[in-house]
Backbone as a printed PyTorch tensor [residue, N CA C, xyz], in Angstrom:
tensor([[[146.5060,  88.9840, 109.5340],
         [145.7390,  90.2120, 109.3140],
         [144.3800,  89.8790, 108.7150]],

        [[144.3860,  88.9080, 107.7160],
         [142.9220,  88.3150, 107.4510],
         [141.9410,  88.0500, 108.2800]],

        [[142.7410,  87.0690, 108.7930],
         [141.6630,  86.7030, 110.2110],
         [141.2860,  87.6940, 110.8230]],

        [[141.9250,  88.6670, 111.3940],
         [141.5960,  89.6030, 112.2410],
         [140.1600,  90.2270, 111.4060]],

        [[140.6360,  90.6820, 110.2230],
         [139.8460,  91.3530, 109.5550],
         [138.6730,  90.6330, 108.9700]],

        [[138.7130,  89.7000, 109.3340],
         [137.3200,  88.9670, 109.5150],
         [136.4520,  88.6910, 110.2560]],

        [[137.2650,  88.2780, 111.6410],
         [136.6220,  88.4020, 112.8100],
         [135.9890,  89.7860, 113.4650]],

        [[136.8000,  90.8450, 112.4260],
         [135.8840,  92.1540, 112.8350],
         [134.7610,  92.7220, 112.4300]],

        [[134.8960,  92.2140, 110.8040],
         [133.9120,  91.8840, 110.1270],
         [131.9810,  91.2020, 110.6840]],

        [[132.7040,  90.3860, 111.5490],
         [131.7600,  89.3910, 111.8030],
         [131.0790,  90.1090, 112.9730]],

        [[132.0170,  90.2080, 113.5200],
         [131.7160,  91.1300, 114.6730],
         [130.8450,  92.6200, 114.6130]],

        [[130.9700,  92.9620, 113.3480],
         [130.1710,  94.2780, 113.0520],
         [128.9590,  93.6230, 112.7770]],

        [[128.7450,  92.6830, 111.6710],
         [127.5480,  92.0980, 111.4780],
         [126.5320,  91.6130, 112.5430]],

        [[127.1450,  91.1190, 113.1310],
         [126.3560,  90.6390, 114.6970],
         [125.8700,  92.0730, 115.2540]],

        [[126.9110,  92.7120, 115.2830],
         [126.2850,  93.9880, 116.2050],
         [124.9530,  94.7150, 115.6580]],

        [[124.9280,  94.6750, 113.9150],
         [123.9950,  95.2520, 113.4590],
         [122.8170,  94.3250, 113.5660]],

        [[122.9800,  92.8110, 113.6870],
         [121.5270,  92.2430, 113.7210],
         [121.4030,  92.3090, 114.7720]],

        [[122.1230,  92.7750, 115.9400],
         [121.9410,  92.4820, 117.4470],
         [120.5190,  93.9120, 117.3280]],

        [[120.8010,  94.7810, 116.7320],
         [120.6740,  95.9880, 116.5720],
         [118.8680,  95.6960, 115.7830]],

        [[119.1570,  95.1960, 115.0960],
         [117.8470,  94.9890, 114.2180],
         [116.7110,  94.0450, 114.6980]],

        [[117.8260,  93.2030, 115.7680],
         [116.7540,  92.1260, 116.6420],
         [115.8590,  93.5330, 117.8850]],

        [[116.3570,  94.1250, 118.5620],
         [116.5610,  95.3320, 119.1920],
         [115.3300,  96.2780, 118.7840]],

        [[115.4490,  96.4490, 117.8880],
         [114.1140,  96.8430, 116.7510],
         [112.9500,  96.2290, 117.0970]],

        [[113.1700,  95.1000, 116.2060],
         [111.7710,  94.4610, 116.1430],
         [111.2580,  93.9530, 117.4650]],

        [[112.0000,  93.7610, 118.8800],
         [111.5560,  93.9390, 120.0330],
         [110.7450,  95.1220, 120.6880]],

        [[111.2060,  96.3990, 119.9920],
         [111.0790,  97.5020, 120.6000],
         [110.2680,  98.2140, 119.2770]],

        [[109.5120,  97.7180, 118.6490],
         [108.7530,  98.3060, 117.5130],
         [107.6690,  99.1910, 117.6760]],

        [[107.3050,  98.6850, 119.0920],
         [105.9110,  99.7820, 119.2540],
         [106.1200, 100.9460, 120.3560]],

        [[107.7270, 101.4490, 120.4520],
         [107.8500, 102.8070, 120.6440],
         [109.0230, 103.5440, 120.1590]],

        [[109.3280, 104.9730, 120.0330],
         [109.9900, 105.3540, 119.9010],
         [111.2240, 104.7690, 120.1500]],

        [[112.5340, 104.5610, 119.2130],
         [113.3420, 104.0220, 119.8530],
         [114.7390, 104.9880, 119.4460]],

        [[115.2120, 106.0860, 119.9170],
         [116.0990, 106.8660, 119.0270],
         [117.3920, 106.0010, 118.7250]],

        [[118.2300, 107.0040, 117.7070],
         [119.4950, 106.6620, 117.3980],
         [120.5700, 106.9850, 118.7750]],

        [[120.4190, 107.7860, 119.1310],
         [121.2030, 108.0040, 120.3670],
         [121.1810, 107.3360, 121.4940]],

        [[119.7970, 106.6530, 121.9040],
         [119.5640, 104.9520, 122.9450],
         [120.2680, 104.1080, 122.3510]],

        [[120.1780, 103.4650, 120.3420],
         [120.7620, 102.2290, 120.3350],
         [122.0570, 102.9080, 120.7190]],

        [[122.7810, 103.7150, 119.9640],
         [123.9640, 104.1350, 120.6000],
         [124.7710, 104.2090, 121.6500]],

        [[124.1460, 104.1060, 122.4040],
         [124.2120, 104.2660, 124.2320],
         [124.4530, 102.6840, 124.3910]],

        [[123.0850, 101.7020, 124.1780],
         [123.0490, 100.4720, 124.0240],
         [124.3670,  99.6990, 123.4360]],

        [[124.0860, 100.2170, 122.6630],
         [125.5270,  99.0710, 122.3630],
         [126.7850,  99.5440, 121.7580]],

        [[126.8140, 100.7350, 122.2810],
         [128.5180, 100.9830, 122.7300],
         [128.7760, 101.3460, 120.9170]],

        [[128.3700, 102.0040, 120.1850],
         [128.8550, 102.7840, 118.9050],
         [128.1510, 103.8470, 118.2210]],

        [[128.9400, 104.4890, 117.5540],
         [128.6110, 105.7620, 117.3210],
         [127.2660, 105.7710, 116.3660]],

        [[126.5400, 106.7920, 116.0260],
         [125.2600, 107.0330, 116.3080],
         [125.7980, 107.0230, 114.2520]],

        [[126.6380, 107.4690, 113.9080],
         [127.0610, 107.8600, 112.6350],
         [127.4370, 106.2270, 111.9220]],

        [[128.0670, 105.2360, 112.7420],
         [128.4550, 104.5790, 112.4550],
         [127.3440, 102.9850, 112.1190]],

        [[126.8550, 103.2870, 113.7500],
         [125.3450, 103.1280, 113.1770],
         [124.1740, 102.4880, 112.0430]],

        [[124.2440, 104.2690, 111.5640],
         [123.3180, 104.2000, 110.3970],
         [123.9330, 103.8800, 109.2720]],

        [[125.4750, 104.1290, 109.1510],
         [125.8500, 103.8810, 107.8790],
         [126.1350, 102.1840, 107.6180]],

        [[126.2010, 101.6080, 108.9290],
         [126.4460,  99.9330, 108.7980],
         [124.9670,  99.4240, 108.6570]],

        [[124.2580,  99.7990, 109.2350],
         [122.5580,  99.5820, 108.9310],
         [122.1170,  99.3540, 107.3200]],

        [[122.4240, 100.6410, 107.0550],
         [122.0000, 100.7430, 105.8820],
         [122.2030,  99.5630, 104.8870]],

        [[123.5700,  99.6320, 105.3260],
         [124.7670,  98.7570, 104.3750],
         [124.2490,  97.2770, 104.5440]],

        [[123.9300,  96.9340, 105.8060],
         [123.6840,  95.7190, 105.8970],
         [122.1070,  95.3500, 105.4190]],

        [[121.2550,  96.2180, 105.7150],
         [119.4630,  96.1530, 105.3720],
         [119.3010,  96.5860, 103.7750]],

        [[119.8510,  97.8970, 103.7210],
         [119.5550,  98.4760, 102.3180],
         [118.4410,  99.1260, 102.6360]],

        [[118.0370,  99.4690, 104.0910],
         [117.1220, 100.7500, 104.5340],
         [117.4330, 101.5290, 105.5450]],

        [[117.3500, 102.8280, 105.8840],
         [117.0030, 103.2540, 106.6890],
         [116.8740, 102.6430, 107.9660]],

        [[116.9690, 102.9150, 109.4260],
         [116.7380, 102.6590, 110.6290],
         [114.8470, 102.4180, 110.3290]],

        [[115.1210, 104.0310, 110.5140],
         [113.1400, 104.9060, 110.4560],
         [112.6430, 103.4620, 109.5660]],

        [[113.3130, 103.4540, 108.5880],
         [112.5110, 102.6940, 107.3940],
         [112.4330, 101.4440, 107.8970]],

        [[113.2130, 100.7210, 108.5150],
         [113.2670,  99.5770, 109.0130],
         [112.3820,  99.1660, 110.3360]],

        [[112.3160, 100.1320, 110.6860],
         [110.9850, 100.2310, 112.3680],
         [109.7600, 100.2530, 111.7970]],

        [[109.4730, 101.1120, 110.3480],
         [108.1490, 101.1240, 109.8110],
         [107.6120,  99.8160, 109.0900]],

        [[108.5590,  99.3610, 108.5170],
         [108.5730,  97.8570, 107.6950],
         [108.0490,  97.1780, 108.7670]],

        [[108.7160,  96.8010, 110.2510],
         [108.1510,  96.4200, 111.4180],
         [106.2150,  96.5550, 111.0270]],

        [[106.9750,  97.4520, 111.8380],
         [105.0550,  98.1550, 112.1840],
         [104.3260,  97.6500, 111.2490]],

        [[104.6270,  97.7610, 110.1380],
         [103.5290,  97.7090, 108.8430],
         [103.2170,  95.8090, 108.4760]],

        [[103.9930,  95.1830, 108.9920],
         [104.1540,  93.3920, 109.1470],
         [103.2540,  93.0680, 109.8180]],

        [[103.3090,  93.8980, 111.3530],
         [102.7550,  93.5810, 112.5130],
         [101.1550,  93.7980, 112.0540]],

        [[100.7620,  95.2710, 111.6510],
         [ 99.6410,  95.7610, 111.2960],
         [ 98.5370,  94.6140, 110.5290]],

        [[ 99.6320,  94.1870, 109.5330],
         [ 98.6300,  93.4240, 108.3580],
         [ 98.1690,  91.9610, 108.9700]],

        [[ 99.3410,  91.4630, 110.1680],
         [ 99.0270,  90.4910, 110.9540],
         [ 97.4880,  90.7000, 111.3990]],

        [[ 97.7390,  92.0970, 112.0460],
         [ 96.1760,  92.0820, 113.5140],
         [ 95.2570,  92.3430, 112.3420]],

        [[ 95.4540,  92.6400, 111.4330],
         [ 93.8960,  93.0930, 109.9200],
         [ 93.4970,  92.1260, 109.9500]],

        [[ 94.1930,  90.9020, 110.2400],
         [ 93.0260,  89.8210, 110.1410],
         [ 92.5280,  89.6270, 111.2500]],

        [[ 92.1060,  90.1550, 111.7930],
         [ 91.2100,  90.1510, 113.6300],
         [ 90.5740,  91.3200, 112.8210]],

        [[ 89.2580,  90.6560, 112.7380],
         [ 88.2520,  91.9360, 112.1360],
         [ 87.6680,  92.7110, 113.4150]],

        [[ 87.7730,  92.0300, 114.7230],
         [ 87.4390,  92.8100, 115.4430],
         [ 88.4340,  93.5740, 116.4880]],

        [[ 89.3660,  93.9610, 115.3810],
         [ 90.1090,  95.1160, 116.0850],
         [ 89.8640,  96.4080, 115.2520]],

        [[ 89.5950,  97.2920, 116.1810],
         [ 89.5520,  98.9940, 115.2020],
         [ 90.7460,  98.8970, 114.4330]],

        [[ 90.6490, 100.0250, 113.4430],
         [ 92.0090, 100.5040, 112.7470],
         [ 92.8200, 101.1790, 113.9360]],

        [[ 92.3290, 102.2290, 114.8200],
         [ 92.9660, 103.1500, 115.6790],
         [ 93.5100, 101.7250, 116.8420]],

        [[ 92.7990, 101.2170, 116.8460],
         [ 93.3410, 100.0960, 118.2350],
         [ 94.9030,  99.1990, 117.7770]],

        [[ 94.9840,  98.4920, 116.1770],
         [ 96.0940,  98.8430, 115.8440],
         [ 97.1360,  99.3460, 115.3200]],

        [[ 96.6070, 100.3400, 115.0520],
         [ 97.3660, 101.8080, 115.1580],
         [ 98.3350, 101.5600, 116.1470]],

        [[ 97.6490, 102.1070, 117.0450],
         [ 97.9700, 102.0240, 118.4050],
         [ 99.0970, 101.1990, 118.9240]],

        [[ 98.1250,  99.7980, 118.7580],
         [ 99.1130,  98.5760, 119.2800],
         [100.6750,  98.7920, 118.3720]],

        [[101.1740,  99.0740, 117.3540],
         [102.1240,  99.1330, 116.2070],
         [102.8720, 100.3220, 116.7870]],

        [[102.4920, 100.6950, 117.5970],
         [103.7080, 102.3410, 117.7100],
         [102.8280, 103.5120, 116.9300]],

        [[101.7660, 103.5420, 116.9130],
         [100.7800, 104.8180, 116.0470],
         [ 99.8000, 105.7270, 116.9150]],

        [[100.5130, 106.8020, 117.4770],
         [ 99.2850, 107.5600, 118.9580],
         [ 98.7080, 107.6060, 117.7500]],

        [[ 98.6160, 107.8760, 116.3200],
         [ 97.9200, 108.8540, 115.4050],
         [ 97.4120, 108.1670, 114.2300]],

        [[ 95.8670, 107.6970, 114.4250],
         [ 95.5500, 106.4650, 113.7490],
         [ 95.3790, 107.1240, 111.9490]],

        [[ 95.3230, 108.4140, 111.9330],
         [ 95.2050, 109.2450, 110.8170],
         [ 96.7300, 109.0500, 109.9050]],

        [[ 97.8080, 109.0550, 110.6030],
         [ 98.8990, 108.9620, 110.3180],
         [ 99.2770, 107.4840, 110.1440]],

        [[ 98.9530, 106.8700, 110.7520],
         [ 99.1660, 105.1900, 110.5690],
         [ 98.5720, 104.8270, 108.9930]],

        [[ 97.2350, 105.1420, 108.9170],
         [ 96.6570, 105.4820, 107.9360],
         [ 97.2630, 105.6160, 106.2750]],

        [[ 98.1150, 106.5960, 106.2330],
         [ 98.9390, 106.9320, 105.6440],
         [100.5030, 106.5900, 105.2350]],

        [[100.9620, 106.1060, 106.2420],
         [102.1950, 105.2530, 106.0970],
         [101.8580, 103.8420, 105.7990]],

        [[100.8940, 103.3360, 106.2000],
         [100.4940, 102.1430, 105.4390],
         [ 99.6990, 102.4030, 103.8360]],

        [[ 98.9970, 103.0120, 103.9060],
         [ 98.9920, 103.3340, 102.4950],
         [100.2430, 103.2660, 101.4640]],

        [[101.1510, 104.1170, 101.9760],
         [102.4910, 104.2500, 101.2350],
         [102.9140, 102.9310, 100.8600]],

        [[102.9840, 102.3970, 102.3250],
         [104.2030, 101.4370, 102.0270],
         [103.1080,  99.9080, 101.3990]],

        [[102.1600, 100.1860, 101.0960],
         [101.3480,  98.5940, 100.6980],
         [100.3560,  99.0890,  99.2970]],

        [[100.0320, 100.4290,  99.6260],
         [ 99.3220, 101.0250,  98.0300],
         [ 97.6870, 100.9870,  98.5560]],

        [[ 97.7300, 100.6720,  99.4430],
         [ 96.2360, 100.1850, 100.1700],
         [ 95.9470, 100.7560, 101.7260]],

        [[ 94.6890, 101.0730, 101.8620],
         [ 94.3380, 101.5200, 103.1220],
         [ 94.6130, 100.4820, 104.1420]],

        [[ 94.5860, 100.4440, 105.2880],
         [ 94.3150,  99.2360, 106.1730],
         [ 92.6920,  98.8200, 106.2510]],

        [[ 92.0740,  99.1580, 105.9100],
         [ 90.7050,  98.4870, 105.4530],
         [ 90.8110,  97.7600, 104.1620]],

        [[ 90.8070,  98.5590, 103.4650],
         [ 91.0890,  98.0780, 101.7400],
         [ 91.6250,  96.6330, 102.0050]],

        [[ 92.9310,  96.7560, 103.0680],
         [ 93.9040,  95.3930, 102.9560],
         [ 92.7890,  94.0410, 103.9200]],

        [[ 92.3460,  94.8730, 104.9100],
         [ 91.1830,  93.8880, 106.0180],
         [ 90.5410,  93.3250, 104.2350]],

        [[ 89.5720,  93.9070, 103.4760],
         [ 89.0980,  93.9680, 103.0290],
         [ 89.3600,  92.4840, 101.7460]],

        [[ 90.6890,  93.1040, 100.9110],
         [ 91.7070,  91.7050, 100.5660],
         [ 91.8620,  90.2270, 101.1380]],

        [[ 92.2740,  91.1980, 102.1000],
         [ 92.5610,  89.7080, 103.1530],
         [ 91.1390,  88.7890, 103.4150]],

        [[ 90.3360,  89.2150, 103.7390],
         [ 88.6850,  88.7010, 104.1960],
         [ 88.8610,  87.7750, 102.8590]],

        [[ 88.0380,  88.4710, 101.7660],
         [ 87.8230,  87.6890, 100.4070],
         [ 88.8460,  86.7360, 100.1870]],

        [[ 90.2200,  87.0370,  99.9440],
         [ 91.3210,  85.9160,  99.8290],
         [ 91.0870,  84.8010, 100.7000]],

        [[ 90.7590,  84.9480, 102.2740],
         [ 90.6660,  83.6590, 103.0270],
         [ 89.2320,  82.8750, 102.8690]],

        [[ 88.1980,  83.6820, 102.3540],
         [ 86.8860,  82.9410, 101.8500],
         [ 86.6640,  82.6060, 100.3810]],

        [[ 87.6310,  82.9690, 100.1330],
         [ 88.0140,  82.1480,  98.3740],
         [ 88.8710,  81.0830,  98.6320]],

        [[ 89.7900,  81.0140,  99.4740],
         [ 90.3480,  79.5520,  99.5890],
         [ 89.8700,  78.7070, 100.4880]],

        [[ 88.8110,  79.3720, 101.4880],
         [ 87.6810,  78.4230, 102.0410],
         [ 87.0310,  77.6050, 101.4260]],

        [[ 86.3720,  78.1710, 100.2770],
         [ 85.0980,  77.6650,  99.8910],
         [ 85.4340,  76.2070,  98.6950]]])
């Protein structure tokens, strides 16, 4: 009975990083709970509550963490607009991108271009 109950164990875990790999593939669109669901064969309830359990966030929260990785990546390409990666990140709404990065970093996405610039010409020089 151990074994079993380990191997199911294991088996849930996989499914949720299968799930989280799934994600970060699919970061720059909508991706509902009811597709992964469909996808890989479990309930939409069951899901979020093994997610959670396993991340300690949210789905939503976990697609934005995405986005917001990706974002601070392209900030250092000064010659990308804010709206362009917006955009590129899953953001039609560069006003709103705006704002969820704010949240989640305390800083505009300029502010952070802004950081980032000086930090890499202070360890230039």
């Amino acid at each position: 009975i151990g074994l079993l109950h380990g191997l199911k164990y294991r088996k849930e875990k996989n499914s949720i990083r299968e799930i989280a790999l799934f994600l970060r593939q699919n970061y720059k669109r909508e991706v509902t709970l009811q597709e992964i669901s469909d996808r890989f064969f479990l309930s939409r309830e069951y899901i979020s509550r093994k997610f959670k359990q396993e991340f300690g966030v949210t789905i939503t929260d976990y697609v934005t963490q995405v986005r917001i990785e990706k974002a601070k990546e392209l900030l250092e390409n000064p010659h990308l607009k804010i709206y362009e990666i917006a955009d590129f990140v899953g953001y039609q709404n560069d006003k709103y991108f705006i704002k969820v990065f704010k949240r989640a970093e305390g800083v505009t996405p300029s502010e952070f271009r802004s950081f980032a610039a000086a930090a890499r010409q202070a360890c230039g020089s």
